[in-house]
C-alpha positions in Angstrom: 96.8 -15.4 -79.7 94.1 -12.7 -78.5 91.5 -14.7 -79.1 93.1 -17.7 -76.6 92.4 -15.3 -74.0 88.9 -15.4 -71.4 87.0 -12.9 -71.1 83.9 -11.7 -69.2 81.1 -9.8 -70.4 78.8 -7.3 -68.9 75.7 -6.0 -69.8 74.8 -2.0 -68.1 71.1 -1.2 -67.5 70.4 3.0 -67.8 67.7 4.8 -65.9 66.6 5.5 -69.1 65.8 1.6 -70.1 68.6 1.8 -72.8 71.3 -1.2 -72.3 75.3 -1.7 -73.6 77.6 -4.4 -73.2 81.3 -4.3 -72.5 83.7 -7.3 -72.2 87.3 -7.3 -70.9 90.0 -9.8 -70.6 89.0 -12.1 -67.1 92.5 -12.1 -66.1 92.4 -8.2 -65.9 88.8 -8.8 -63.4 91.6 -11.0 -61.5 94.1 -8.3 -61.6 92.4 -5.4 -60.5 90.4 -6.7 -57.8 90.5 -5.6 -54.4 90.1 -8.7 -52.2 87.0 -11.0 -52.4 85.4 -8.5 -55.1 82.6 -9.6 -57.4 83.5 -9.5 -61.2 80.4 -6.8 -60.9 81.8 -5.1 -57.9 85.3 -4.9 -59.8 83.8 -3.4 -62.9 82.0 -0.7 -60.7 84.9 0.1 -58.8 86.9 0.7 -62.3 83.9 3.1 -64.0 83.5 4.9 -61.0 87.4 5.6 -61.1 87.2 6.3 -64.5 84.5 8.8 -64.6 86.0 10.6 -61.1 89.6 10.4 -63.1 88.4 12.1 -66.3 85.8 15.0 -64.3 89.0 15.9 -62.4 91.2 16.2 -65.6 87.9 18.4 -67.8 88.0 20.8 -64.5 91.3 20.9 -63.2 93.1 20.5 -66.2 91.3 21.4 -69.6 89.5 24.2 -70.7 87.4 26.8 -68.4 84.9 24.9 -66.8 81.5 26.7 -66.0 79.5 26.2 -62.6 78.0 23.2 -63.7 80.7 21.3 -64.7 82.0 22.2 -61.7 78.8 20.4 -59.7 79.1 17.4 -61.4 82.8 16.8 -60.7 82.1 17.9 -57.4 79.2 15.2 -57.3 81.5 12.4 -58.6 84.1 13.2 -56.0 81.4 12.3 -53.1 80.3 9.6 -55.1 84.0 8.4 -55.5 84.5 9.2 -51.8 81.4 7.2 -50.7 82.3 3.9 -52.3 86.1 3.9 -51.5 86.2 5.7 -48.0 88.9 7.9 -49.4 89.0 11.1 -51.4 89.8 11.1 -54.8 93.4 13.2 -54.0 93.9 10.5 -50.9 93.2 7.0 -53.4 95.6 8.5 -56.3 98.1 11.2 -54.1 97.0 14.2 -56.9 95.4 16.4 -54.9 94.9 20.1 -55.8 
């Protein structure tokens, strides 16, 4: 049954000249898009989420998080806010 299902594969380029691939199921692409999104633009949208979603939970939520840590959540919260015009407490309602 799985294996009846489309999917769409991506390949990520690093900085660093190292590469990765990651597929998902095309109907999720469909599901999650906001308006006339790319596939690529969808993808984005859903890492850069993902990464803000999980900085905020190490920092706000785990262990003691040193000054650094600290930077790069607050980095990926501009990033976040950047690309979606919204704060990261605004776009999920969990604000601290």
């Amino acid at each position: 049954m799985t294996e009846e299902v489309d999917t769409t594969t991506f390949e990520i380029s690093a900085d660093d000249g190292t590469t990765d691939e990651v597929t998902v199921p095309s109907g999720l692409l469909d599901l999650v898009a906001e308006g006339d999104q790319t596939d690529a633009e969808t993808v984005g949208d859903v890492t850069l989420l993902s990464f803000a979603s999980r900085a905020h939970h190490i920092v706000h939520h785990g262990e003691e998080a040193d000054e650094e840590l600290e930077a790069q959540e607050a980095r990926i919260m501009d990033l976040f806010e950047e690309r979606f015009g919204v704060t990261y407490g605004e776009a999920t309602g969990h604000q601290h």
